[in-house]
LOKOL-782169 format. One line per 4 residues: number of its first residue (from 1); their letters; for each residue x, y, z of N, C-alpha, C. Coordinates in steps of 0.001 Angstrom, whole numbers, always signed. Each point is the difference from the previous one (the first is absolute). Layout:
<nodes>
NUM> a> X:Y:Z:X:Y:Z:X:Y:Z; ...
</nodes>
This chain:
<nodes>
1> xxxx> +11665:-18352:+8244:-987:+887:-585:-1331:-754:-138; -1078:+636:+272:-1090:-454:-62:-537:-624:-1913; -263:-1116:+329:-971:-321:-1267:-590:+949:-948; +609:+435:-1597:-884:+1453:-301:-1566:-422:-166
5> xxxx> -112:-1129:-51:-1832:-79:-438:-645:+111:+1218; +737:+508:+1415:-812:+60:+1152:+71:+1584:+521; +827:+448:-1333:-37:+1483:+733:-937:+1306:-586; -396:+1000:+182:-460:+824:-305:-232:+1037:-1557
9> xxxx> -239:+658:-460:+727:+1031:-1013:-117:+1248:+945; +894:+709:-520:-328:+1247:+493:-276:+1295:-751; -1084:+647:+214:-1:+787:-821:+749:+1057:-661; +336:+8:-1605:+1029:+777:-950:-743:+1102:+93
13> xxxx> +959:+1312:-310:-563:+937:+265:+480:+771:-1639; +1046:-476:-670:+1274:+638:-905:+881:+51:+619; +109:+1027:+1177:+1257:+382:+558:+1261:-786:+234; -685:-1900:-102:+1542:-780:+410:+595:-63:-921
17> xxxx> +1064:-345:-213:+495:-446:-1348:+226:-1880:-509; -61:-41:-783:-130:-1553:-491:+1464:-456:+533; -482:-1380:+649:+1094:-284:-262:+1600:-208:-797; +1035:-297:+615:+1026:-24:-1310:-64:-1180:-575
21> xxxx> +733:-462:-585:+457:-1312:-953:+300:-585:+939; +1019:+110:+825:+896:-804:+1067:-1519:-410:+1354; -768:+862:-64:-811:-189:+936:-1669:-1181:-559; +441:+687:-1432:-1092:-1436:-350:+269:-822:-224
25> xxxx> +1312:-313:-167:+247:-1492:-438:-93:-745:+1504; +466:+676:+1447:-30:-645:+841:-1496:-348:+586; -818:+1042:-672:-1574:-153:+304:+9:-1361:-938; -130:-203:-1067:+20:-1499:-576:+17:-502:+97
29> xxxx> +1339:-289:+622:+131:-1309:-89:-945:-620:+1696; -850:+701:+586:-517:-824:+503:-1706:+66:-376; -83:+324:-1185:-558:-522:-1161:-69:-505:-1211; +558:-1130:+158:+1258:-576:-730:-931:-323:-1435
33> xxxx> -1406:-532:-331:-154:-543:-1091:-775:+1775:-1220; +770:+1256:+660:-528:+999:-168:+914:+630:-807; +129:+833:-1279:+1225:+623:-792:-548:+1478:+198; +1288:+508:-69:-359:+1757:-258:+461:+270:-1196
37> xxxx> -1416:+158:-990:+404:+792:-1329:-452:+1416:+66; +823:+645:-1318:-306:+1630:+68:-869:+79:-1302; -882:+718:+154:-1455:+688:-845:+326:+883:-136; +607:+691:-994:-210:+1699:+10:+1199:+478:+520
41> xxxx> +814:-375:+493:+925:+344:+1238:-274:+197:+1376; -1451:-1391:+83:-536:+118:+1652:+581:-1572:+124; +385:+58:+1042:+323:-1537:+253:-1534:-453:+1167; +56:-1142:-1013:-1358:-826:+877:+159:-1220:+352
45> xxxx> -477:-770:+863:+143:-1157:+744:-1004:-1171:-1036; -175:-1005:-730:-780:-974:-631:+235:-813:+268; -851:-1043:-248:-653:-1521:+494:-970:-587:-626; +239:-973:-747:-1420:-778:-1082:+100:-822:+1163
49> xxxx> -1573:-48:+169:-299:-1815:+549:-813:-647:-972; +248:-1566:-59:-976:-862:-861:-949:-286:+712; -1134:-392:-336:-1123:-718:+82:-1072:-1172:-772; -462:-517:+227:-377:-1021:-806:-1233:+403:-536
53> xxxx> -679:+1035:+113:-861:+591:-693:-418:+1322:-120; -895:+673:-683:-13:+1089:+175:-1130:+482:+1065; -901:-616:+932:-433:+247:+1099:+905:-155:+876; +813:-596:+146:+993:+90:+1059:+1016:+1129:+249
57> xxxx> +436:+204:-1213:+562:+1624:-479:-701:+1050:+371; -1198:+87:-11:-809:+1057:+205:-567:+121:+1312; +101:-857:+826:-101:-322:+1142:+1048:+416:+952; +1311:-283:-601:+870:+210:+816:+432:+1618:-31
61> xxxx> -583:+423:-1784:+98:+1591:-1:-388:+685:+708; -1263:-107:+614:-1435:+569:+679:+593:-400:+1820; +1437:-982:+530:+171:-379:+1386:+855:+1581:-242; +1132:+70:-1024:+1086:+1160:+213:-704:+1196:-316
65> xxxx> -1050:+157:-260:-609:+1409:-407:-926:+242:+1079; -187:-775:+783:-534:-293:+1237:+1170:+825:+1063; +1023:-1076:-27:+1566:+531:+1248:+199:+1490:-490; +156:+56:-1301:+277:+1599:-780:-492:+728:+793
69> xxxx> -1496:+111:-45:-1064:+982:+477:+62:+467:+1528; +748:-1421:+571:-415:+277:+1506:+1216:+598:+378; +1006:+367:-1116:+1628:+223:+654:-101:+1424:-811; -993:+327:-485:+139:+766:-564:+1498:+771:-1444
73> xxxx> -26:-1244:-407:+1397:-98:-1109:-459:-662:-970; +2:+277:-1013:-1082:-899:-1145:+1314:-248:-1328; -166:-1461:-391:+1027:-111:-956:-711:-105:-1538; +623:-714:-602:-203:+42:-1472:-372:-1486:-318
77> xxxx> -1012:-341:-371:-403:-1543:+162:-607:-727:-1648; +746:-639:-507:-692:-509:-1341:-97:-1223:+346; -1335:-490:-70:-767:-1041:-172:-504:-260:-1344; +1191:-1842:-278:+173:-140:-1012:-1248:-1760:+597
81> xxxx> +24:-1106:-1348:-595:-1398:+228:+1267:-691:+516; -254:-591:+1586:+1389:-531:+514:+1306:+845:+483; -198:+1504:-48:+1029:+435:+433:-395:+1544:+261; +489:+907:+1411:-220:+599:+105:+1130:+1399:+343
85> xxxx> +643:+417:-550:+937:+1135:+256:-32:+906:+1134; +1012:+639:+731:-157:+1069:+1020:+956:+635:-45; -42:+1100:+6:+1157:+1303:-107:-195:+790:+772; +654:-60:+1186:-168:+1671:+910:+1066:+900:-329
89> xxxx> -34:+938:+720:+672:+1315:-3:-659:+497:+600; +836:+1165:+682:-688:+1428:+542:-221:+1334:-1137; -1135:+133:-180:-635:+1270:-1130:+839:+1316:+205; -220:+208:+1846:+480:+1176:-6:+1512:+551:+185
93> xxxx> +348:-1460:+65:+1895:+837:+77:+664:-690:-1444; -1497:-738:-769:+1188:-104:-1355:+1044:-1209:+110; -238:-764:+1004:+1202:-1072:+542:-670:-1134:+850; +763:-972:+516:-17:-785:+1050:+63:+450:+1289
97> xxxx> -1085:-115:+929:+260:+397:+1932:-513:-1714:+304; +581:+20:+1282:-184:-909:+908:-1302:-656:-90; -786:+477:-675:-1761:-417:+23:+1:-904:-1232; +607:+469:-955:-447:-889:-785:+873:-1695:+72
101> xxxx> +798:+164:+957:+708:-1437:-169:-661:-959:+1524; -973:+1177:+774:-549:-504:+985:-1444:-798:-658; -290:+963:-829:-1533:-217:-1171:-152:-1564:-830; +1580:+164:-422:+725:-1590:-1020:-151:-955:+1121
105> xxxx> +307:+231:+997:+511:-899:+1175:-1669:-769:+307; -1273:+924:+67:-1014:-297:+11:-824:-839:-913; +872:+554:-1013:-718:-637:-1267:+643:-1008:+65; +949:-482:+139:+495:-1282:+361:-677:-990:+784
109> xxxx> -566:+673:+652:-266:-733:+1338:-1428:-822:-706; -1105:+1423:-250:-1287:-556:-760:+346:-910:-785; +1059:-196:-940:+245:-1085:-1208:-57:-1353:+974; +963:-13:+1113:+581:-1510:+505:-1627:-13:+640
113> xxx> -689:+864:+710:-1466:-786:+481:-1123:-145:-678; +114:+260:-1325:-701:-635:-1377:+37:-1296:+209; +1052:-928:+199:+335:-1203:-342:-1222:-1139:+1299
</nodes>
C-alpha cells in the first residue's frame, strides 16, 4: 500500500459511511503515535506534538493549516507554549474516513521536517 502521507483526500460528500472500529484500528496502526478518542460519541484521531517554543508551535500550526487548506479537510488545532494538538475527523459523516488518517499521516510528516 502506498505511503498515506503521499496520497490524496478525496472528497466527502455525507453519503459514505465512517469507518468501523475494526477498520480504524487497522487505519492506525499505520499511524502509530496517533489515538482515537470519542467527543460526543464522534470518534476522532489526536496527536500533541512538543516544541521548544511557542514560535515554533505556531509555525508548525500555520505548515498543517497550510496542508488542511490545500486538501481541503481542516482539523482542530490548539496551539499551546511548546506544544501543539491536532484532532481530525470528518464533520460530515460524524466519524473517521480514510482522509483523516491520510491528513495525520501528513501531519506527521510536517512534524519529522521541522527538525
Amino acid at each position: 500500500m502506498t505511503a498515506l502521507s503521499s496520497q490524496t483526500c478525496v472528497p466527502c460528500r455525507g453519503s459514505e459511511p465512517p469507518l468501523s472500529p475494526e477498520e480504524m484500528e487497522k487505519m492506525r496502526i499505520l499511524v502509530d503515535n496517533w489515538r482515537i478518542v470519542d467527543r460526543g460519541g464522534t470518534p476522532k484521531l489526536t496527536r500533541s506534538y512538543k516544541f521548544s517554543n511557542f514560535k515554533a508551535a505556531l509555525a508548525f500550526t500555520q505548515k498543517v493549516g497550510e496542508a488542511a487548506e490545500q486538501a481541503g479537510h481542516h482539523p482542530k488545532l490548539i496551539t499551546e507554549w511548546g506544544k501543539v494538538s491536532v484532532f481530525w475527523w470528518t464533520h460530515v459523516i460524524n466519524g473517521l474516513h480514510q482522509n483523516d488518517f491520510i491528513m495525520a499521516a501528513k501531519t506527521d510528516l510536517a512534524y519529522e521536517q521541522e527538525d
